[in-house]
N, C-alpha and C positions, 0 to 999 in steps of 0.2 A: 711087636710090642709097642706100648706107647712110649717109650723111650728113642725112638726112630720118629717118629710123628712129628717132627722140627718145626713142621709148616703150623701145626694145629694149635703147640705150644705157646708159640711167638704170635700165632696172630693174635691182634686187639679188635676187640667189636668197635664194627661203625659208630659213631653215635647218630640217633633217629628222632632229635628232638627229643620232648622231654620225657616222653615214654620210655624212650631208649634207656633210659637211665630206672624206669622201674618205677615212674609218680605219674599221676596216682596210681597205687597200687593196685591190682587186680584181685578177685574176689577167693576167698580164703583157700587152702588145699585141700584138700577131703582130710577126713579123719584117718588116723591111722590103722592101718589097714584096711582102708577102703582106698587108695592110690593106685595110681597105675601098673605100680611094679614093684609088686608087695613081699617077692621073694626076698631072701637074707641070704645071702649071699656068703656074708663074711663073719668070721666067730665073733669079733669081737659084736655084733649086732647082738647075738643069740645070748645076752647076759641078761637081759631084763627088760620089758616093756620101756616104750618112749618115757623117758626120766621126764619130770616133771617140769625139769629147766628146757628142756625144747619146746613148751607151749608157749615160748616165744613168738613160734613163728605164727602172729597172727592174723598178716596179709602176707601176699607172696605177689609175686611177678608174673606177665608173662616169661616163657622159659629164655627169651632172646633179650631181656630187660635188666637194667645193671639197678640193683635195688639202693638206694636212698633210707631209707626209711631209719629214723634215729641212730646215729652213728657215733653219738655219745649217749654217757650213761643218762637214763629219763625212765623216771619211774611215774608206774599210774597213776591217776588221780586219789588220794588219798578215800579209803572206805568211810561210812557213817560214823559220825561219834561214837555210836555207841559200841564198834568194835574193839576190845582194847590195843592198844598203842604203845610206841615205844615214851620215853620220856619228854615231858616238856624241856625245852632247851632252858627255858627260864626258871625252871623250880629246880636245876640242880645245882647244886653247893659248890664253893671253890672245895678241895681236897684241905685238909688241916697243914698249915704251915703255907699256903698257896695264897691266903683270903684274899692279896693284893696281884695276883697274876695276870688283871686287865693292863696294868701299867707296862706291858711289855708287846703288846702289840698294836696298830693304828686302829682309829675307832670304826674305820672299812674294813676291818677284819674279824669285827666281834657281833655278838647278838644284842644289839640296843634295846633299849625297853621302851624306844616309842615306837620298835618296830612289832611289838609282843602282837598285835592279833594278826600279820600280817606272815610271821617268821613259824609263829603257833602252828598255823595251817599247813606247812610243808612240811613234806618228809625230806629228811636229812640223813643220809650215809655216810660213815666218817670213811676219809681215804687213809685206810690202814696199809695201802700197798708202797704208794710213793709216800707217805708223813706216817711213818709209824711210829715215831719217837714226837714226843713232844718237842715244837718250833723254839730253838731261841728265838731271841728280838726278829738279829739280822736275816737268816737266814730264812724268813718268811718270804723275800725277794724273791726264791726259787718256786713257791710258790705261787704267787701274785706271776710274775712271768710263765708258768708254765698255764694256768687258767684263764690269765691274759690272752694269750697267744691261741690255745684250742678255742677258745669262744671269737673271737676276730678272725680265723678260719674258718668255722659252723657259720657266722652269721655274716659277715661283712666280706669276705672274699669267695667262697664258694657257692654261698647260700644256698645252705642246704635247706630244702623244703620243709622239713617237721620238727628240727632241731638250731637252737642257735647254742648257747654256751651256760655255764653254770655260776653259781651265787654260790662264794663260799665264804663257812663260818670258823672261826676259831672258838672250842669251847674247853676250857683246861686244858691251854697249850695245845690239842689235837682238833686236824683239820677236819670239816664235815661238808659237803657240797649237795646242793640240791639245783634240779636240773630246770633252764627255762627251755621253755616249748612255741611253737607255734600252732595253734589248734585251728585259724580257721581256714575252710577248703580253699575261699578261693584266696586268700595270700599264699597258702601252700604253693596252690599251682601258679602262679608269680612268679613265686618264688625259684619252682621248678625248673620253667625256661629259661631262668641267669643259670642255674644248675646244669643242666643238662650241657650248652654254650661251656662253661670255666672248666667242668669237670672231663666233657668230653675229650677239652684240650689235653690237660695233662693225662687220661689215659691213652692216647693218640702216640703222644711221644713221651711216655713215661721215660723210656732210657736214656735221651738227648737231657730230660727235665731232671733227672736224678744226678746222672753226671753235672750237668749246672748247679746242681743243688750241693753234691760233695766239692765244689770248687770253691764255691760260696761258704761252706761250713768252715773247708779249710782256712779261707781268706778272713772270718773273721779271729778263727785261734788264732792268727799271727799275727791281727792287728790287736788284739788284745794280750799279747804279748811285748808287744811291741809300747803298750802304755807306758811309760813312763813316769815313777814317782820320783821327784824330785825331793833332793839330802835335805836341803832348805840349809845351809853350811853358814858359818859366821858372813860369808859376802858372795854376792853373786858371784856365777865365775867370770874371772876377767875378760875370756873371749864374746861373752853374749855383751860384755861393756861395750868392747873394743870393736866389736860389729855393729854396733848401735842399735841394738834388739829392742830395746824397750820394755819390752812385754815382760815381766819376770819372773822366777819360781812360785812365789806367792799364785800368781793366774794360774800356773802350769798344774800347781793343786789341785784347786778348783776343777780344772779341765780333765785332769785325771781321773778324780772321779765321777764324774759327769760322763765319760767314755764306757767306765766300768758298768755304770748301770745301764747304759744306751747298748752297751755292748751285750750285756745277759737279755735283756729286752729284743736284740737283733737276735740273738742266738734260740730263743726258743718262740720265736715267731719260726725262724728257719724247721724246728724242732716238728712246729704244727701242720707247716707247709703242705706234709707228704701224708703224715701220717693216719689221717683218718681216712685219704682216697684211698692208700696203700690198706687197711682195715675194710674198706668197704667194696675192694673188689674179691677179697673173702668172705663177705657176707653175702654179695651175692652169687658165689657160686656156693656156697651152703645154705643158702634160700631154695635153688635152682635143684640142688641133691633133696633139701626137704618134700619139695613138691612135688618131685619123679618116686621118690622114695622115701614114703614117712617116717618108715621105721629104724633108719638109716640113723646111727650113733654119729655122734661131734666125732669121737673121736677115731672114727674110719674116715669122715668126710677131710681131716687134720692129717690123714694120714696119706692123701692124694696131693699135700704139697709138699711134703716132709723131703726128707734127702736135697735139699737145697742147702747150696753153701753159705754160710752169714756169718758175719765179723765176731760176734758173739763165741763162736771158737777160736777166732784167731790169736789171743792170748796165752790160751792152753797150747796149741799148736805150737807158737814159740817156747815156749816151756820144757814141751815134748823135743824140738830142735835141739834146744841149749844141751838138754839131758843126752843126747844121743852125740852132741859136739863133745861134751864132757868128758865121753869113752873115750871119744877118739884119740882126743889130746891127753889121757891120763890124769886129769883131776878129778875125776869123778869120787875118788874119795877124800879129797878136802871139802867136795859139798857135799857129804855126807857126813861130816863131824857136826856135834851138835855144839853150834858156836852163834855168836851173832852175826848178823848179814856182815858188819862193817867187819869183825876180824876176818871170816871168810874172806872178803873181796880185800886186804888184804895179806892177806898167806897166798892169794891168787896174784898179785900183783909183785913176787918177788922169783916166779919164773918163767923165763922166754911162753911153754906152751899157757900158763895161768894167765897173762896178758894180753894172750891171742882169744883166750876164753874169754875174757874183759871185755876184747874191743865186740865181740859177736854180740856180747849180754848186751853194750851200751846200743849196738843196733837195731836188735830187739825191743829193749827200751823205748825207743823214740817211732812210734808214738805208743805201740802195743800196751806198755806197763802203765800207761795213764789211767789206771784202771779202778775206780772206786774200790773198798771193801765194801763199801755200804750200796746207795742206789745215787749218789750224786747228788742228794738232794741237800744234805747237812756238813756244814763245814768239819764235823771233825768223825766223818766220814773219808781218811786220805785214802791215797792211791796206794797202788802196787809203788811205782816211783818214789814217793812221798815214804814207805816204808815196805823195805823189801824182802821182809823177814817169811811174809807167804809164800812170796812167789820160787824164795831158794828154798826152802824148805821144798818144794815139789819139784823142783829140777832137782834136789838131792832123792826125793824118792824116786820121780821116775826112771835116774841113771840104774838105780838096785833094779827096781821089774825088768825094765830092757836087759841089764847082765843080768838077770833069771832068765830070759830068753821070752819075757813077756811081750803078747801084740797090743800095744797102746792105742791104738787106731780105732778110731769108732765105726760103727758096724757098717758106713755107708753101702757100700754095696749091700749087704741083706734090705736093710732100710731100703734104698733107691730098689728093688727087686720087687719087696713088698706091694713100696707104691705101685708098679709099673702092671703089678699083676689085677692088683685092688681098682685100677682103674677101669682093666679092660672089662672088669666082669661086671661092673657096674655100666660102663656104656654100654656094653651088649645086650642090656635090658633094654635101652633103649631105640626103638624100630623106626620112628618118625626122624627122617634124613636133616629137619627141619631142628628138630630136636637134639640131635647129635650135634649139629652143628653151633646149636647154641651152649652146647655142655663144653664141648671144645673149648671153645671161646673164652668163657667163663674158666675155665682153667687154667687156660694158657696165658689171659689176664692174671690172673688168680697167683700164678707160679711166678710171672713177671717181676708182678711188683709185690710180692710177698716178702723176700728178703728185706726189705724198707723197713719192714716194720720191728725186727730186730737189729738192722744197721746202724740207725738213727740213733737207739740206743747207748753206743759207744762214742758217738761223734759227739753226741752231745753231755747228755748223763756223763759220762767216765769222761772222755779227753777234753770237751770243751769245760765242763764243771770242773775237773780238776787247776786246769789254768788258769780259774775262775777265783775259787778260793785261795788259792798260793798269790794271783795278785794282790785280793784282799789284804793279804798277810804281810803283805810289803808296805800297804797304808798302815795296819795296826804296827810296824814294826815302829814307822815313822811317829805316832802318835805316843805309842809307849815309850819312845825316846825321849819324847818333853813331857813325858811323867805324866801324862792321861791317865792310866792304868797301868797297873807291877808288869800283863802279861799282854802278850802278842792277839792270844786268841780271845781276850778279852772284850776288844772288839767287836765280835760277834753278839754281847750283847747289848748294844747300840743298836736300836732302828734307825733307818735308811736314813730319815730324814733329825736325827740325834747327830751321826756321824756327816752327815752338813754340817750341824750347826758348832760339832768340834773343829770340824774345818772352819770355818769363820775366825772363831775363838783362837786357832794356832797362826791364822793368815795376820788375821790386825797385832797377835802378841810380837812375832815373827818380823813382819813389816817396821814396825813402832821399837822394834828392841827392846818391849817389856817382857813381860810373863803370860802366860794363858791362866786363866782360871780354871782351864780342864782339871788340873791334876788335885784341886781341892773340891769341885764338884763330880767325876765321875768313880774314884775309885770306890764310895760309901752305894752308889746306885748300883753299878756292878756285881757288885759280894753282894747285895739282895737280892739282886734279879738272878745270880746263880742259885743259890740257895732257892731259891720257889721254884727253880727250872728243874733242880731236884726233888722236891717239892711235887712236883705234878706228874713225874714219873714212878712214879708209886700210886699215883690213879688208874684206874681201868676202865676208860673210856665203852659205853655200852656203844655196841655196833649200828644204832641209828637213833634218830631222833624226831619225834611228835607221831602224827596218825601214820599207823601203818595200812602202807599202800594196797590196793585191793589188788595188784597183780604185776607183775615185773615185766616186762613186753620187750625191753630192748635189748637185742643182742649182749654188743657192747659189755654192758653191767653183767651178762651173765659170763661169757665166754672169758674174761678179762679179771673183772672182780670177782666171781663165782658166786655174785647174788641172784638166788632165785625167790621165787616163791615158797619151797620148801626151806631154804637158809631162811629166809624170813619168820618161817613158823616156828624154826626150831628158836630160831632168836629168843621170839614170845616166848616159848614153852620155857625154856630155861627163865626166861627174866622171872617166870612167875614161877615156876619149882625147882628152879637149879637145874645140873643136868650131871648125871653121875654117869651115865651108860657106858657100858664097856664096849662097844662098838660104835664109831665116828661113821658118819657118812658124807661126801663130800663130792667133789668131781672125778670121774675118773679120768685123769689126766694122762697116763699113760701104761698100755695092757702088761699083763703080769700078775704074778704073785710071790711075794716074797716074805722069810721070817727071819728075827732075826731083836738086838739089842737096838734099844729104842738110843740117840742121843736129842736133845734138844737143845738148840742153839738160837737164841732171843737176839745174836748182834755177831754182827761181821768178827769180832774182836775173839769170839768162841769158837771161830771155824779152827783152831790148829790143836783142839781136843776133841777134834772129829776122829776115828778111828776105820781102820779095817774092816768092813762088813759089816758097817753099824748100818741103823737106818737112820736118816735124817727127817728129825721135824722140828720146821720152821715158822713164824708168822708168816714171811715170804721170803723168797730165796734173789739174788741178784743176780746180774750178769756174773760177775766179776767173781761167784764164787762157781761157775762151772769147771775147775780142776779138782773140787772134792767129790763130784761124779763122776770122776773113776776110782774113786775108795768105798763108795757106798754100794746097799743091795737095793736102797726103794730111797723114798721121799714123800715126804708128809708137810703139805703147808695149810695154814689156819686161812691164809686169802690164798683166792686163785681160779680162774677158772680154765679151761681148753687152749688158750693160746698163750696163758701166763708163761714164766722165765719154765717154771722147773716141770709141768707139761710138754714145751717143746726141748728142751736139754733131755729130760729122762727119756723120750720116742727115740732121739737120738743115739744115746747111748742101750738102749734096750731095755731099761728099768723100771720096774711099775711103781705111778705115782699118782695118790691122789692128794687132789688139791682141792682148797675154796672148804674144808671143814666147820671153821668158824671155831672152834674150840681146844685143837689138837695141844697147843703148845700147854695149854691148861689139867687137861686133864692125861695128858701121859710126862711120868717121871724120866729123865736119862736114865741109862738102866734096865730098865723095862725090857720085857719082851714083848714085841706086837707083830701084827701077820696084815700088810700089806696087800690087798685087794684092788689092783688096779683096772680089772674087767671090771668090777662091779664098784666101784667105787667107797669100797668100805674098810678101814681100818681098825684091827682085834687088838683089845687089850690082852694080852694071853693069862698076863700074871701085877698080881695087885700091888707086888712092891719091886724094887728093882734085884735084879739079881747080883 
């Protein structure tokens, strides 16, 4: 079995100069079923011809070549005028109640109007997966820092050959990006041999690079822990007098935040580091399976990495622990009372074994429960820590299934069996020793550094973002003390460079022993800019913007965001006749078929009227809610494509889910009965109202 094959796994391809790496690209695959190794092998193939989202692949490699080729989202050249298109970004209205909504972001974040013939011309995808909620002020910084950081890795450290980084827009509060490119050959190949040289390196020593890389993640949580806001108190303290410090609270301010932002700016530089090399030794060995075997689905090719361990369950796991501690020690039915977390912990805290139970939860805790409800991206998105009303709620259920005598435990073995069998039968098609050798490889890359690509996730998103906003909260504590604004979180709607200029305004009142003028200027701007941020979340942002593209080409956008060229059409078709159909088609994200009551959950905030054998449909689904698959039968998300969250969680757990719909959460009610099609990627309305 390939589960014995140690040597195959672990080894890393040489790298051979810039070809090694798969630029320029080699001339297209044959059509399907005209490939070398045209048998089907595995059921999940036999669902349906090559889906339209694999005519992706439109250069390929040779089979020993690590492919490059656009590894962020880059859509094609926009079609002729005269095909219709998504909306102009400039002829659409603010929302009613919204009309002033520009005043809440910088003007490098918006659509200018002396950029109209320039901005006209692109196509623009709104990112509904990481910004699905309209941005306050502040909390744009997660933004700007995270498209900061993946474009200063595409273009200025790795240089990647066909891709540098993206131009994003804000339009009613939601964010839209459109992709810059590099088109000519020979900057390409320039380009290529810095590429080939940087990227060879860290595939070389991915696991030496990744450990440095998890030290460094760690080492900055703790320096930005370690910030320090200063009380700003009637007088300095006397020891910094008496040591002859100089320097005083007032600077410390200053410096404070100044750290904060340098600190999220370091953090999701670290964020981009890994993550696209980590993406792109999956691309090419699903390159490398397209071209052996055209007719070979994403999700068999998804299914040759799968059974790999990744943090992303580590959460649950502790969860699954605590609940099985619970028995042991005889609480288990104080956390099954339906109480608040704080009486729980406690009614836990007034017996010897309750306190034993305590100290396990706070160890667990630290860092596991840092855990977003949402995606890390918005401040009032908290943690599991921050509020821990989810996470007992499920160590109280899971103690009841284990005393039912339930196995919690994900299928791993069937899972890791699957893969180990789905691989063999696939390399046994292949007879060129040449060729085997390069599929190896490409795997064993592939299985390497795969787990990265959900790792990063929690270290950043969930633990480092969580420490991120709770420091926040200690400046807006500090500000709403000298009467800035009534509330803590208020702050949030301050941009970056506002909350400067409060700062200033509290340093010279502070220093001078006057008053600030914050607290008669911001709290009237504040209650506006809430109120429109309300306001624009009753908009329904159309899923792109200006000419639509005559073809989707890049992995990335399809496997990720599940934009294809058929999501595209259907776009059109709805924008121009609505779309009623009782059957969604989408990605099929993982095999099955299941029926069952539809729930629909639009925010983190709704996951705990998720129910028993419901099916979930989501806009998209996060880490941080992988403990409610194991209460469901399927999964249904509106974004998403083959390596999104609830594709790899549902293969895991065994549950059919399609994703990347584009419409689910719209047109199916909670309630609902629907039937689940994860071979073929399609979801039934069964019944027109909910039951």
């Amino acid at each position: 079995m390939w589960g014995r094959r140690r040597d195959r796994i672990h080894r890393l391809p040489q790298p051979r100069g810039a070809h090694a790496f798969g630029w320029p690209p080699a001339p297209p695959p044959a059509p399907a079923g005209q490939g070398p190794h045209r048998l089907r092998p595995d059921p999940d193939d036999q669902r349906r011809p090559v889906p339209p989202g694999d005519r992706f692949i439109e250069s390929s490699t040779r089979s020993e070549a690590m492919t490059t080729e656009a590894i962020i989202p880059v859509a094609a050249e926009p079609e002729p005028s005269s095909r219709k298109g998504f909306p102009d970004p400039y002829s659409i209205a603010a929302p009613e109640g919204a009309e002033d909504w520009e005043q809440l972001y910088p003007y490098y974040n918006r659509f200018l109007p002396s950029r109209r013939d320039k901005d006209s011309r692109r196509t623009w995808f709104r990112n509904g997966m990481h910004f699905p909620e309209p941005m306050p002020p502040f909390d744009i910084v997660t933004s700007d820092s995270a498209f900061m950081s993946t474009g200063v890795m595409n273009s200025r450290v790795f240089a990647l050959p066909p891709a540098l980084g993206l131009d994003v827009r804000v339009l009613n509060g939601y964010m839209y990006m459109s992709a810059n490119s590099v088109e000519d050959p020979e900057e390409m190949a320039r380009r290529a041999e810095e590429f080939a040289i940087r990227a060879g390196h860290y595939y070389q020593n991915w696991p030496e690079l990744y450990a440095k890389w998890e030290t460094k993640v760690r080492e900055q949580i703790a320096a930005l822990e370690a910030v320090e806001i200063p009380a700003l108190g009637e007088f300095e303290p006397v020891d910094r007098v008496l040591n002859g410090r100089g320097v005083t609270s007032s600077n410390d301010l200053l410096v404070a935040y100044q750290r904060i932002l340098a600190s999220v700016d370091a953090a999701w530089n670290l964020h981009a580091e890994l993550l696209n090399m980590g993406y792109a030794a999956y691309l090419n060995f699903l390159t490398l399976c397209k071209k052996h075997f055209p007719e070979i689905s994403d999700q068999t090719v998804a299914k040759m990495v799968s059974g790999v361990e990744v943090l992303l369950f580590r959460p649950d796991d502790e969860l699954k622990k605590l609940a099985a501690r619970a028995i042991e020690l005889g609480v288990a039915d104080i956390l099954r009372a339906d109480a608040p977390a704080e009486q729980t912990f406690e009614r836990l805290g007034m017996t010897g074994a309750g306190r034993t139970w305590l100290a396990e939860y706070t160890k667990s805790a630290e860092p596991w429960f840092h855990f977003s409800y949402g995606n890390g991206f918005y401040h009032h998105h908290r943690s599991w820590s921050d509020n821990p009303t989810f996470p007992m709620r499920m160590i109280g259920e899971y103690a009841e299934r284990l005393r039912e005598g339930e196995d919690l435990s994900r299928p791993l073995e069937k899972v890791s069996a699957e893969r180990d069998e789905t691989i063999e039968r696939y390399r046994a098609l292949i007879t060129d020793p040449d060729d085997q050798r390069a599929f190896d490889d490409a795997l064993g890359l592939s299985r390497v550094v795969f787990p990265y690509v959900e790792n990063h996730n929690f270290f950043i998103e969930h633990w480092y973002m969580t420490v991120f906003w709770n420091k926040m909260r200690e400046l807006g504590s500090l500000l709403a003390r000298f009467g800035f604004f009534p509330a803590v979180d208020d702050l949030f709607f301050l941009r970056r460079s506002e909350i400067a200029d409060a700062i200033a305004d509290l340093q010279m009142a502070w220093c001078g022993g006057g008053e600030p003028l914050g607290p008669d200027h911001w709290p009237p701007i504040v209650a506006e800019r809430r109120r429109i941020h309300e306001a624009l979340r009753r908009w329904t942002p159309p899923p792109a913007l200006g000419p639509a593209p005559k073809g989707i080409v890049e992995p990335m956008m399809i496997m990720l965001w599940g934009i294809t060229d058929e999501q595209v059409e259907k776009w059109l078709a709805a924008q121009e006749h609505g779309d009623g159909a009782k059957v969604l088609s989408g990605f099929a994200g993982s095999p099955g078929v299941a029926e069952g009551p539809a729930r629909v959950v639009l925010s983190p905030d709704e996951l705990d009227s998720l129910q028993e054998g419901e099916i979930l449909v989501a806009p998209i689904t996060s880490t941080s809610w992988t403990p409610v698959f194991a209460r469901i039968k399927g999964a249904v998300s509106d974004i998403g494509g083959i390596m999104c969250h609830a594709s790899i969680v549902s293969r895991e757990y065994g549950l059919p889910a399609v994703v990347g719909t584009g419409t689910a959460t719209t047109s199916i009610t909670t309630g609902q009965r629907i039937r689940v099609d994860g071979n073929n990627g399609t979801v039934t309305i069964l019944q027109d109202t909910p039951a």
